[in-house]
N, CA, C and O atoms as a Maestro MAE file, in Angstrom:
{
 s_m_m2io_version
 :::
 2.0.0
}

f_m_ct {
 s_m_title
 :::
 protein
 m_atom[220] {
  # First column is atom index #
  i_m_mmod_type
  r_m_x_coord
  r_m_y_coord
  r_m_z_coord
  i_m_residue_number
  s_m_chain_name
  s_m_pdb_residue_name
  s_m_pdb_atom_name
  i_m_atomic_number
  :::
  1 25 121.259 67.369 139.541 1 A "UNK " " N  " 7
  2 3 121.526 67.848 138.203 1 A "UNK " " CA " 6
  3 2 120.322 68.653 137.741 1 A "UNK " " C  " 6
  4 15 119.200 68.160 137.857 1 A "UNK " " O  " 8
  5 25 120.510 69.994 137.169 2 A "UNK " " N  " 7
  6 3 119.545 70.435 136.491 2 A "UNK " " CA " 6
  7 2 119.132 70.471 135.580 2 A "UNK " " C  " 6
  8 15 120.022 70.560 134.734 2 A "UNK " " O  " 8
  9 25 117.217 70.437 134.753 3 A "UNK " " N  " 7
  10 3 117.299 70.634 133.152 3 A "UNK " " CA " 6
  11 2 118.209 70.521 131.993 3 A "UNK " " C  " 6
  12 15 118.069 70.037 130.870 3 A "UNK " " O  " 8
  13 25 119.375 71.231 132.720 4 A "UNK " " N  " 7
  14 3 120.348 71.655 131.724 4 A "UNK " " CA " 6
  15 2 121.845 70.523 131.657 4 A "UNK " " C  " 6
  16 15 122.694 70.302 130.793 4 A "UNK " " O  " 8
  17 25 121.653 70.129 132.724 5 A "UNK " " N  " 7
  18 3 122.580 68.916 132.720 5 A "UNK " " CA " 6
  19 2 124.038 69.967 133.295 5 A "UNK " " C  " 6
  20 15 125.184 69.903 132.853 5 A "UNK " " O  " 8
  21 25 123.575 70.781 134.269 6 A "UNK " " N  " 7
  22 3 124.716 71.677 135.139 6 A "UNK " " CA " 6
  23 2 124.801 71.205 136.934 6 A "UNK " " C  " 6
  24 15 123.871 71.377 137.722 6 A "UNK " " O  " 8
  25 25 125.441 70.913 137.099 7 A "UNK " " N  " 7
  26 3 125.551 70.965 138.768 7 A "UNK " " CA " 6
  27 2 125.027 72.226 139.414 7 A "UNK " " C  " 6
  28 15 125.655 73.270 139.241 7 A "UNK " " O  " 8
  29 25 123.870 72.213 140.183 8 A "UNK " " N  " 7
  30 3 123.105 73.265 140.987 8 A "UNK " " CA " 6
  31 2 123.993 73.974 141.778 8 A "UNK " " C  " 6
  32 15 123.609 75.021 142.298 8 A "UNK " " O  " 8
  33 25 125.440 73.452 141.999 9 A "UNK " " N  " 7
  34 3 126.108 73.819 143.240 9 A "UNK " " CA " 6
  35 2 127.213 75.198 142.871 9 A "UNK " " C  " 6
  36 15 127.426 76.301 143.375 9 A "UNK " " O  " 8
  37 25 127.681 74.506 141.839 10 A "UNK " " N  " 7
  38 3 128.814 75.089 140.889 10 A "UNK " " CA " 6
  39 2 128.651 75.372 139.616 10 A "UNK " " C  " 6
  40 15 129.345 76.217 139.052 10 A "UNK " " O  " 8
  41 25 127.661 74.657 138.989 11 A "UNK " " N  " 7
  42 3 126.921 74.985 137.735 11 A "UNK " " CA " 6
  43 2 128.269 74.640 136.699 11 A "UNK " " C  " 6
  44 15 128.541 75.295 135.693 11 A "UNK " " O  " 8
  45 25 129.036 73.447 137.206 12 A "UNK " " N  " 7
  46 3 129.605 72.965 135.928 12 A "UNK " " CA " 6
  47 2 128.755 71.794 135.266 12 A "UNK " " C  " 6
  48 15 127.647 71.407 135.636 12 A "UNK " " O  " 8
  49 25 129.698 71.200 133.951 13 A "UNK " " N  " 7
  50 3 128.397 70.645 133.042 13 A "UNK " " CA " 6
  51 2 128.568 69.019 133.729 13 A "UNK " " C  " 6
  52 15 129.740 68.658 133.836 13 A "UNK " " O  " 8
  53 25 127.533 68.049 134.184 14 A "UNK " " N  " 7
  54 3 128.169 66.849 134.513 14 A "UNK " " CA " 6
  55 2 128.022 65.713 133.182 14 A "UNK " " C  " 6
  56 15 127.371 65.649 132.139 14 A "UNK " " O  " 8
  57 25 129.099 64.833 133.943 15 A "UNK " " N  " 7
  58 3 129.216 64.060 132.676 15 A "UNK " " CA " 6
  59 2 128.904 62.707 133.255 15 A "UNK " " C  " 6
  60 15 128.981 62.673 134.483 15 A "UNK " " O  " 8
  61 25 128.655 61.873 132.810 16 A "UNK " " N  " 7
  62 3 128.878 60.090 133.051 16 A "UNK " " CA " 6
  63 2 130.516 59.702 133.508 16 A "UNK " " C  " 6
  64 15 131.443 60.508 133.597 16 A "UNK " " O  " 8
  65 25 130.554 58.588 133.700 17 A "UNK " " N  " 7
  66 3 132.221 58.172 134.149 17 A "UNK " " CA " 6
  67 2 132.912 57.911 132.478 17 A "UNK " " C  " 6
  68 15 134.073 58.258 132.260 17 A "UNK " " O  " 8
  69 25 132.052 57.269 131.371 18 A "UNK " " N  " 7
  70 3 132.934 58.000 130.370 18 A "UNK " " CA " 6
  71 2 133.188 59.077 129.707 18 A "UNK " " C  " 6
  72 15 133.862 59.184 128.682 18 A "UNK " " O  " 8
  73 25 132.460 60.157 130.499 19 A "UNK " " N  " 7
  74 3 132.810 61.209 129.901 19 A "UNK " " CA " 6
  75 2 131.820 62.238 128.995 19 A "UNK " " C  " 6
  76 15 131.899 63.433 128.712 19 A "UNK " " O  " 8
  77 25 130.357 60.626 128.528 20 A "UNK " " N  " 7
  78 3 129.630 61.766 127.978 20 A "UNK " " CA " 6
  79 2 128.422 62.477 128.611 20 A "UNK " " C  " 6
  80 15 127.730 61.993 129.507 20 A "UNK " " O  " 8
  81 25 128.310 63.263 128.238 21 A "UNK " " N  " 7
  82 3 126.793 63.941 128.979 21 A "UNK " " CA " 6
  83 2 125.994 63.362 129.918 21 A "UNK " " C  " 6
  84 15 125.713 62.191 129.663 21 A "UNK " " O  " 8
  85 25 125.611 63.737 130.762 22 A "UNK " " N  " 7
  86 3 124.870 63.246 131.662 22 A "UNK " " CA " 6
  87 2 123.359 63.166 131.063 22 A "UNK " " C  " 6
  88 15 123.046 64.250 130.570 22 A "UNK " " O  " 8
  89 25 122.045 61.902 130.943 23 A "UNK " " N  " 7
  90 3 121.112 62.372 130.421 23 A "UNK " " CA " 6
  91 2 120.454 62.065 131.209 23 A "UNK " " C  " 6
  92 15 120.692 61.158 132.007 23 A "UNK " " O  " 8
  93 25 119.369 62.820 131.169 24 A "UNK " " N  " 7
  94 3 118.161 63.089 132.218 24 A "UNK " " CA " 6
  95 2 117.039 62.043 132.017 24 A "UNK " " C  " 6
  96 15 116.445 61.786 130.971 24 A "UNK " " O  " 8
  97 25 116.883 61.516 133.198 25 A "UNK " " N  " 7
  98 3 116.218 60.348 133.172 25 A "UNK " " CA " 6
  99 2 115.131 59.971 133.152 25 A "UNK " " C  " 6
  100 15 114.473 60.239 134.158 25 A "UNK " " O  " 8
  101 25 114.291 59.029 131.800 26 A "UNK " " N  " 7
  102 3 112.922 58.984 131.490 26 A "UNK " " CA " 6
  103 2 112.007 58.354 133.149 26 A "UNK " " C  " 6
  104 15 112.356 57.630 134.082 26 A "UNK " " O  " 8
  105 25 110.871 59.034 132.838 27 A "UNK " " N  " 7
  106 3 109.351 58.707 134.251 27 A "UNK " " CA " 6
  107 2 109.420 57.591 133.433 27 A "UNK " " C  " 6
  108 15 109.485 57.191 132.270 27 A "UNK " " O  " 8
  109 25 109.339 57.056 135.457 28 A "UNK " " N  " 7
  110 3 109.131 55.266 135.263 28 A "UNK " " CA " 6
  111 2 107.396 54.898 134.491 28 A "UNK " " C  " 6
  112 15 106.501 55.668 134.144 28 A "UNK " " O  " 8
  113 25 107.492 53.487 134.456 29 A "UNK " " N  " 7
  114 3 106.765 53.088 133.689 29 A "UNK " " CA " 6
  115 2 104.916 53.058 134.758 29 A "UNK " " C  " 6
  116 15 103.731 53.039 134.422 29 A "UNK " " O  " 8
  117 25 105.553 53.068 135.873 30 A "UNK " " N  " 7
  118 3 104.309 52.638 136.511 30 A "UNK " " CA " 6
  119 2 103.566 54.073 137.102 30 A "UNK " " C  " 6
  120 15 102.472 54.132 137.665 30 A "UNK " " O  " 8
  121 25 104.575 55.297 136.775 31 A "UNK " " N  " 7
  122 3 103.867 56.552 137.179 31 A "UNK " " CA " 6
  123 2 102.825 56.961 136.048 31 A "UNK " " C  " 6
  124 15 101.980 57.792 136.379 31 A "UNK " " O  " 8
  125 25 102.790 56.391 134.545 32 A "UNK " " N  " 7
  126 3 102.372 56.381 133.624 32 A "UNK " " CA " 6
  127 2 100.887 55.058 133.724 32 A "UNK " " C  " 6
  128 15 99.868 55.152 133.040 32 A "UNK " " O  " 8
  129 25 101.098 54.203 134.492 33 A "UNK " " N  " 7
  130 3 99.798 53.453 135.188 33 A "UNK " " CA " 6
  131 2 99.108 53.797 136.064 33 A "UNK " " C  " 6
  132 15 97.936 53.492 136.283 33 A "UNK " " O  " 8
  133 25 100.113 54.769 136.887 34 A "UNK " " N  " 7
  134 3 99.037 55.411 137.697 34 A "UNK " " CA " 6
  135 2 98.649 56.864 137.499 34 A "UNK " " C  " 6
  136 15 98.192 57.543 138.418 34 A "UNK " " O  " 8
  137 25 98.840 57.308 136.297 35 A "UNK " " N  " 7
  138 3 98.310 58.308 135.402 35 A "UNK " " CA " 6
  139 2 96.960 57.663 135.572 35 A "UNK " " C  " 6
  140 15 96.008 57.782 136.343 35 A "UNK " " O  " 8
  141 25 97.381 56.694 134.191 36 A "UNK " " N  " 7
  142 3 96.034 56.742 133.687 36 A "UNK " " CA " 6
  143 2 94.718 55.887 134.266 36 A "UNK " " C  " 6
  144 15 93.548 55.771 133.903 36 A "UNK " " O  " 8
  145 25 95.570 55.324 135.416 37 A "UNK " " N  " 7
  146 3 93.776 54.964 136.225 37 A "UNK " " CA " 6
  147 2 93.790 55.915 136.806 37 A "UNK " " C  " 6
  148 15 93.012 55.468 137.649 37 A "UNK " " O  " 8
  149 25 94.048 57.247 137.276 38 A "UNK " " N  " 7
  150 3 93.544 58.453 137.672 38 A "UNK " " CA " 6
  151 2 92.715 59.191 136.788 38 A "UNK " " C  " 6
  152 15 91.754 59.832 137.213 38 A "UNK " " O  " 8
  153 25 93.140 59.124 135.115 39 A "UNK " " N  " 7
  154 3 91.940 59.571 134.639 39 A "UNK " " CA " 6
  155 2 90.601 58.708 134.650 39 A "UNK " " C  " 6
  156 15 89.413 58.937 134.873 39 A "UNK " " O  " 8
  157 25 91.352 57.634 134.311 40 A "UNK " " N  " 7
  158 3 90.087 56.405 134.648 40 A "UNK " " CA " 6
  159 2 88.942 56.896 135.666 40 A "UNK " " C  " 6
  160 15 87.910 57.513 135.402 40 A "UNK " " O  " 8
  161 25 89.312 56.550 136.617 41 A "UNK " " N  " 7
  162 3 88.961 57.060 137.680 41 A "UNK " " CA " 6
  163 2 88.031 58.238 137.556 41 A "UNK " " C  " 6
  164 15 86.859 57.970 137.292 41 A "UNK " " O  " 8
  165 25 88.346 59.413 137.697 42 A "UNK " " N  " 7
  166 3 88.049 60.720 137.363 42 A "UNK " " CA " 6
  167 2 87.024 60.613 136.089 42 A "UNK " " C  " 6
  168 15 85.901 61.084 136.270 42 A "UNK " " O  " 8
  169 25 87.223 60.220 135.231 43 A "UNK " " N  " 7
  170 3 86.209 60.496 134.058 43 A "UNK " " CA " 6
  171 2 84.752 59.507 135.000 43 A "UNK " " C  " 6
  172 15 83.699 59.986 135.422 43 A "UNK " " O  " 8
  173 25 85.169 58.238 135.066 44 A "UNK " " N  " 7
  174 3 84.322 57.533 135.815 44 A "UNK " " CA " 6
  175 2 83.452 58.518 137.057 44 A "UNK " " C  " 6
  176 15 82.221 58.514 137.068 44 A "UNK " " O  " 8
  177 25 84.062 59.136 137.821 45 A "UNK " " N  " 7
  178 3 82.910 59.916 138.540 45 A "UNK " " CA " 6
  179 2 82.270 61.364 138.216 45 A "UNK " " C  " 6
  180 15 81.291 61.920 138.713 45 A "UNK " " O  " 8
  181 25 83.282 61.833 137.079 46 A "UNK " " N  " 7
  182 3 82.444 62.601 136.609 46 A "UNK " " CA " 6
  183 2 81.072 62.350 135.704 46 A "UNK " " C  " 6
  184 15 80.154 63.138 135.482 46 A "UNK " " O  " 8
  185 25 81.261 60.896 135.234 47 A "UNK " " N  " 7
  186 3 80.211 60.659 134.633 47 A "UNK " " CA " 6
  187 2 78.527 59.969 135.614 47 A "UNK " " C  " 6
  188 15 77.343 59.743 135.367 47 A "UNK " " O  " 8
  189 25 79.285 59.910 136.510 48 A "UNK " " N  " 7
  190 3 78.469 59.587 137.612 48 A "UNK " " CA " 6
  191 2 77.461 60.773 138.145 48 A "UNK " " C  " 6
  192 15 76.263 60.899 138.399 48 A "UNK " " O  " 8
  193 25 78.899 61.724 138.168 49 A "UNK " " N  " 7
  194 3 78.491 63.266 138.830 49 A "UNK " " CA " 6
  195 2 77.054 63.982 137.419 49 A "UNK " " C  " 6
  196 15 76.064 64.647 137.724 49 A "UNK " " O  " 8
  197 25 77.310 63.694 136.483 50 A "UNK " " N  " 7
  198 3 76.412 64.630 135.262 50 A "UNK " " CA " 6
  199 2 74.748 63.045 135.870 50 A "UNK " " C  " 6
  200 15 73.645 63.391 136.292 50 A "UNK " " O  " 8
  201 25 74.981 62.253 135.771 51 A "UNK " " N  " 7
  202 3 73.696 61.382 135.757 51 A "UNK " " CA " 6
  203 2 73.228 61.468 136.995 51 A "UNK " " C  " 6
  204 15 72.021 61.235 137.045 51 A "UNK " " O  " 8
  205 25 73.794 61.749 138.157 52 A "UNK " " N  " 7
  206 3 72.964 62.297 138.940 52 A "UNK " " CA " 6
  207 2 72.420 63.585 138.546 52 A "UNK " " C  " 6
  208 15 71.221 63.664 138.816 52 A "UNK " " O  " 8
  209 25 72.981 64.776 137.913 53 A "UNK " " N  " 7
  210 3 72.394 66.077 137.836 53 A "UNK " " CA " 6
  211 2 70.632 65.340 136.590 53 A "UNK " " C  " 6
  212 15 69.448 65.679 136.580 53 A "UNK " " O  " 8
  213 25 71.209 64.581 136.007 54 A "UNK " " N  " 7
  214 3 70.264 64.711 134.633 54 A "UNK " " CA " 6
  215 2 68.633 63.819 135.485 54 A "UNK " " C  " 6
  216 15 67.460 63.900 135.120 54 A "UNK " " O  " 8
  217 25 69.158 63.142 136.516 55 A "UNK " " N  " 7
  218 3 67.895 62.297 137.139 55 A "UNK " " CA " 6
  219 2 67.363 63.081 138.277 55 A "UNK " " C  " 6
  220 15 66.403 62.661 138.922 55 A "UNK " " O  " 8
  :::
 }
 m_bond[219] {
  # First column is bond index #
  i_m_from
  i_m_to
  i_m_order
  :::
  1 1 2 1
  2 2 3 1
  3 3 4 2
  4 3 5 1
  5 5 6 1
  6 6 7 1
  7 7 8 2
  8 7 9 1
  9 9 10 1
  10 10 11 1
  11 11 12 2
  12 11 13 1
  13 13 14 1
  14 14 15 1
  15 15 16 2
  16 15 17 1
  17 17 18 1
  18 18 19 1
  19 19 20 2
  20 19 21 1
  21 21 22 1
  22 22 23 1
  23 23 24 2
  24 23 25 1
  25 25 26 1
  26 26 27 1
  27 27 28 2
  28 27 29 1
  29 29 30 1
  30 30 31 1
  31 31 32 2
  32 31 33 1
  33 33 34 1
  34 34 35 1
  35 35 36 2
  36 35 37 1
  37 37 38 1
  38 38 39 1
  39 39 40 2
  40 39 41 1
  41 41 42 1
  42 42 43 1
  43 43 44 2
  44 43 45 1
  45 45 46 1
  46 46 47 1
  47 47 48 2
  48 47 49 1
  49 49 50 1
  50 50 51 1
  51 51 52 2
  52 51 53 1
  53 53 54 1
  54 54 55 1
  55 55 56 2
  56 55 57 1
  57 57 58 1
  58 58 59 1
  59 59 60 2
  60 59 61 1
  61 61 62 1
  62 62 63 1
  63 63 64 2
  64 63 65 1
  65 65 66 1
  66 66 67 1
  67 67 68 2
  68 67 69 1
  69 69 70 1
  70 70 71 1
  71 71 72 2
  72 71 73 1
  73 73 74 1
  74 74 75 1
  75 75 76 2
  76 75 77 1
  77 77 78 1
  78 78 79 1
  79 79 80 2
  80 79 81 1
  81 81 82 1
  82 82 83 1
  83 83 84 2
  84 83 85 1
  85 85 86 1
  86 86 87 1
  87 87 88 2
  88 87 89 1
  89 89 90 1
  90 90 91 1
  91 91 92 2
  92 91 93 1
  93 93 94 1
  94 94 95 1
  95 95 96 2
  96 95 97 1
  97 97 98 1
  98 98 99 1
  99 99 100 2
  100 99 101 1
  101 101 102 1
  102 102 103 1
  103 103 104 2
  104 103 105 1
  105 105 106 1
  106 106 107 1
  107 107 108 2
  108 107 109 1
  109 109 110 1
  110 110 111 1
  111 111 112 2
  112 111 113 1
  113 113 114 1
  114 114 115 1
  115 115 116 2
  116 115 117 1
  117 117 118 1
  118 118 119 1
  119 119 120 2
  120 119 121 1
  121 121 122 1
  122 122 123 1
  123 123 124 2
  124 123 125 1
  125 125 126 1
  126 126 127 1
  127 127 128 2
  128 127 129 1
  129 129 130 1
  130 130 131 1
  131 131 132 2
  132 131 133 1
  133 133 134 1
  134 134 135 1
  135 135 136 2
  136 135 137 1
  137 137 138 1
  138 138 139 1
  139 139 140 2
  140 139 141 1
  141 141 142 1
  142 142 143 1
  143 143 144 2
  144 143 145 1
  145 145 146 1
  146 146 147 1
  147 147 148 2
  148 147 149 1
  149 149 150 1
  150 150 151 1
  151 151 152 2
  152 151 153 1
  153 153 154 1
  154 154 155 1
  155 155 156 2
  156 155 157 1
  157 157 158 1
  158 158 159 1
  159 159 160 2
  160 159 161 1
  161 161 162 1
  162 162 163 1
  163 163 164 2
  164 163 165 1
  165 165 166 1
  166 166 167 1
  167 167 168 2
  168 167 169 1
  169 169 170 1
  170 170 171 1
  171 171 172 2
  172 171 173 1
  173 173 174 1
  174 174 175 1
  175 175 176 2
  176 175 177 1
  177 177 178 1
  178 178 179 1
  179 179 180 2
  180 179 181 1
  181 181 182 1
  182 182 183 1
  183 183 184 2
  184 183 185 1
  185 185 186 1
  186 186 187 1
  187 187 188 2
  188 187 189 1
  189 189 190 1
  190 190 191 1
  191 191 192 2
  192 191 193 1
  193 193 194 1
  194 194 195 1
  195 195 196 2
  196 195 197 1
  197 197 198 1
  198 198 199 1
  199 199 200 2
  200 199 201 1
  201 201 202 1
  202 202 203 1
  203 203 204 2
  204 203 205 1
  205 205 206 1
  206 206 207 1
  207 207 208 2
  208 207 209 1
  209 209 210 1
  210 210 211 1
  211 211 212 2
  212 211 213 1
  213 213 214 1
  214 214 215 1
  215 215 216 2
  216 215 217 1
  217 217 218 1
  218 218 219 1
  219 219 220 2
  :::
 }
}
């Protein structure tokens, strides 16, 4: 299904089995945990990276 809630193939509109709109489905919860220990992460060695420059 695309953005638009069209079939890529035929580009009609899809629906659910009752009929209404197809909706596009929320990012799981744990791609949002592994967000943010990536910034974690990342800020953590950048702050590593500046205290080596400053010593």
């Amino acid at each position: 299904m695309s953005v638009v809630g069209t079939c890529p193939s035929c580009g009609e509109r899809v629906t659910d089995a009752d009929g209404a709109p197809a909706r596009s489905q929320k990012v799981p919860w744990h791609f949002w945990v592994f967000a943010g220990a990536a910034v974690v992460y990342l800020g953590w060695r950048l702050v590593q990276g500046l205290w080596m420059l400053i010593t």
